[in-house]
C-alpha positions in Angstrom: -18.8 5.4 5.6 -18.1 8.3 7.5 -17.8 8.4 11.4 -17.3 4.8 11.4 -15.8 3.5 14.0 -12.2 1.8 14.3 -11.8 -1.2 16.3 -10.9 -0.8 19.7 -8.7 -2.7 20.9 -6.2 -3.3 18.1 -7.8 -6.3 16.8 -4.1 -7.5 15.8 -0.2 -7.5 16.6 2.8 -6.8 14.5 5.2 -10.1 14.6 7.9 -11.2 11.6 6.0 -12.7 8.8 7.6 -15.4 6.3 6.1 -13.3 3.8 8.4 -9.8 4.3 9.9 -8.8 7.2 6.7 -8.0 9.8 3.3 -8.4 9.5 0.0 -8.0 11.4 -1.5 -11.2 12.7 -5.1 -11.1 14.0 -5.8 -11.9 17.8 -9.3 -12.6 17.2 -11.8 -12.8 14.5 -12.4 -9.8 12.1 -16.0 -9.5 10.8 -16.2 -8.5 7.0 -16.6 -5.0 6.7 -15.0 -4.3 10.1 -12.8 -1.3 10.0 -9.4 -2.5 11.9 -6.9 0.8 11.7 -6.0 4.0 10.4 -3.2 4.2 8.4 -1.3 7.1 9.9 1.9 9.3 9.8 3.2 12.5 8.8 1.5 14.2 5.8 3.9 15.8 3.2 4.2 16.6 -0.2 4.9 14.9 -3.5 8.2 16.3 -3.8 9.1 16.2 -0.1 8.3 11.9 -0.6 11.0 12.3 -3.4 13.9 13.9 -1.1 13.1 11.8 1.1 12.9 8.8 -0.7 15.1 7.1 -3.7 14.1 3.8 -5.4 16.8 3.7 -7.8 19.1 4.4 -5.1 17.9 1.0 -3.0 18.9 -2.0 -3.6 15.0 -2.9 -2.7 12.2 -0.8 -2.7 11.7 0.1 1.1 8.8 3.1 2.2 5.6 3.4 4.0 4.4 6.2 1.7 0.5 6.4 1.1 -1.4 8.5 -1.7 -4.3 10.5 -0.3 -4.2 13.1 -3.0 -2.7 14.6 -5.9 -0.6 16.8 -3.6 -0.5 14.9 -0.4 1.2 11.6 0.7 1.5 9.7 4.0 4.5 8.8 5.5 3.9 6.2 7.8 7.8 5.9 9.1 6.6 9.2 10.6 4.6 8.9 13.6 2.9 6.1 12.1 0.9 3.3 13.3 1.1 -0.2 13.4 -0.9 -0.3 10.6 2.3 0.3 8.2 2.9 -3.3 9.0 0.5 -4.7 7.1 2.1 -6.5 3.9 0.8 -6.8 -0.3 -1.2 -9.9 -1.4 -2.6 -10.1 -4.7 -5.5 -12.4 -2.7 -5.9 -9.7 0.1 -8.5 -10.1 3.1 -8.5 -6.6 3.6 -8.5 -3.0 1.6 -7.3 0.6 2.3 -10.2 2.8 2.2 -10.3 6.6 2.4 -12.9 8.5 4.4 -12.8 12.0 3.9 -8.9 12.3 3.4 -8.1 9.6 6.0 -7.2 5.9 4.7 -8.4 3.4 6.9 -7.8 -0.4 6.8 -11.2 -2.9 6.4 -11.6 -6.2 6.5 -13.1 -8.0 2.8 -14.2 -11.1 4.4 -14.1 -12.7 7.8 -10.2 -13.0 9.1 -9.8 -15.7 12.2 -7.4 -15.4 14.7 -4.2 -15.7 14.0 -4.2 -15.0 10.4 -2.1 -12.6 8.7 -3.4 -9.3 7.6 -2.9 -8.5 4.2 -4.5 -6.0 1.3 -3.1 -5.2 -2.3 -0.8 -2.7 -2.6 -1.6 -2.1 -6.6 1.3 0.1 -6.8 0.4 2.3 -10.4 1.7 1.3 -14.2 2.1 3.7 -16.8 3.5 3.8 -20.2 7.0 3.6 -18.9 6.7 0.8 -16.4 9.4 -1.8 -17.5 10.8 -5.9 -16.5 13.6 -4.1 -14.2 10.4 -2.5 -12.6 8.6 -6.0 -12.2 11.6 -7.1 -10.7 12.3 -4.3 -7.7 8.3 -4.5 -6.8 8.4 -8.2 -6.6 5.6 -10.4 -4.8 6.5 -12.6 -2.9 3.0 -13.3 -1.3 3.1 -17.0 -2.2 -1.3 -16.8 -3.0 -2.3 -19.2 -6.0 -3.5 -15.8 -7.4 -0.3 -14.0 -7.3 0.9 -11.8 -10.2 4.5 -11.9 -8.9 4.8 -7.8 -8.2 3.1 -5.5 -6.8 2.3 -3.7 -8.9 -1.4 -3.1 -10.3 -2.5 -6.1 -12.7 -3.0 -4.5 -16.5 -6.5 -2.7 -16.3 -8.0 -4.9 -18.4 -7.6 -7.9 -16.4 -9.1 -6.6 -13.4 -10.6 -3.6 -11.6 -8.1 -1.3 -10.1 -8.5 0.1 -6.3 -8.6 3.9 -6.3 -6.6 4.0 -3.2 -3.1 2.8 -2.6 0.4 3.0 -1.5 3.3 4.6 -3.5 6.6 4.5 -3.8 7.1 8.1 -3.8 7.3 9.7 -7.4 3.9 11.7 -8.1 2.9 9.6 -10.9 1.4 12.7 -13.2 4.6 15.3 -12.6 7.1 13.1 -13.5 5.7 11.4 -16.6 8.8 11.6 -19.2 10.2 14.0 -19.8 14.3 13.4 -19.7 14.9 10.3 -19.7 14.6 9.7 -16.3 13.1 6.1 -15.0 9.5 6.8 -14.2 9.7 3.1 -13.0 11.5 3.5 -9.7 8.6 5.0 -7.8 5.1 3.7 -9.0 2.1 5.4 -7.5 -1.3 5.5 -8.1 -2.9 9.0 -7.3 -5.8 8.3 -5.1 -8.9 9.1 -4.2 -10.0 5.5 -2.6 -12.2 2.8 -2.0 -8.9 1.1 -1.8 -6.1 3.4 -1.7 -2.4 2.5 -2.6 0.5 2.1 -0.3 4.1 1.2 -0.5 5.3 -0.7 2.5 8.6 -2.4 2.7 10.7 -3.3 5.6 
């Protein structure tokens, strides 16, 4: 997987989507397998993605925040690229995979021009995940498969991408321990073949 190649030129454009606020749409067919962006922006810490960041503060969850590993996130409002556009379907045509510390964006089947770009966010659950939490990460991605959030289906139901967005709580430092709501900032730590992000506009 290493040294492959991204497509060039952008193989899509950023437009508004009906789905959540804009999207990428491709401009011509995608091959399965194809590797279409990088996921960019500024790399900080777990706690710097906390200051900066505050989902019980919002009155929606809103980041571009990406887990690469347990001490490093992503910010993709930062000097990102276009590919912080891409929005959450629980029937995705693409996935977020990490090559050697950098997530890249690939293509799970063929995609034809004009269609929208999506891959699943998966955002992580743990013990303390609650209904208000299923609630702020709601889905609105409209598939026949939806779960209705975002966040990662219960692992028994189906196998969970390593790779992913996140809100911006590290999901292992702040476990319980006041009572604070672990729920406002799901994550999944990463490593990849799919990686986790949190992208809201």
């Amino acid at each position: 997987m290493a040294g492959k190649p991204v497509a060039d030129p952008q193989p899509f454009v950023v437009r508004r989507s009906t789905i959540q606020g804009r999207g990428c749409f491709a401009v011509r067919e995608i091959r399965k397998g194809e590797r279409i962006a990088e996921y960019e922006g500024e790399r900080i810490t777990w706690k710097e993605a906390d200051r900066r960041y505050d989902d019980e503060g919002m009155r929606r969850h809103h980041t571009f925040l990406f887990a690469v590993t347990s001490r490093t996130v992503i910010d993709g409002a930062v000097g990102g690229s276009d590919a912080r556009f891409i929005n959450h379907s629980c029937d995705p045509n693409c996935e977020a995979v990490d090559d050697r510390g950098r997530i890249f964006i690939e293509a799970v089947r063929r995609i034809a021009p004009g269609e929208e770009l999506f891959y699943d966010y998966a955002y992580a659950r743990d013990e303390s995940t609650t209904e208000e939490d299923e609630r702020l990460y709601l889905c609105k991605c409209g598939s026949a498969k939806c779960r209705g959030t975002i966040l990662e289906p219960p692992p028994r139901r189906k196998k969970l991408p390593k790779t992913h967005h996140v809100a911006a709580r590290h999901p292992h430092e702040h476990r319980p321990a006041a009572k604070k709501r672990a729920g406002g900032r799901k994550t999944s730590a990463g490593g990849k073949r799919s990686t986790r992000s949190v992208t809201r506009r």
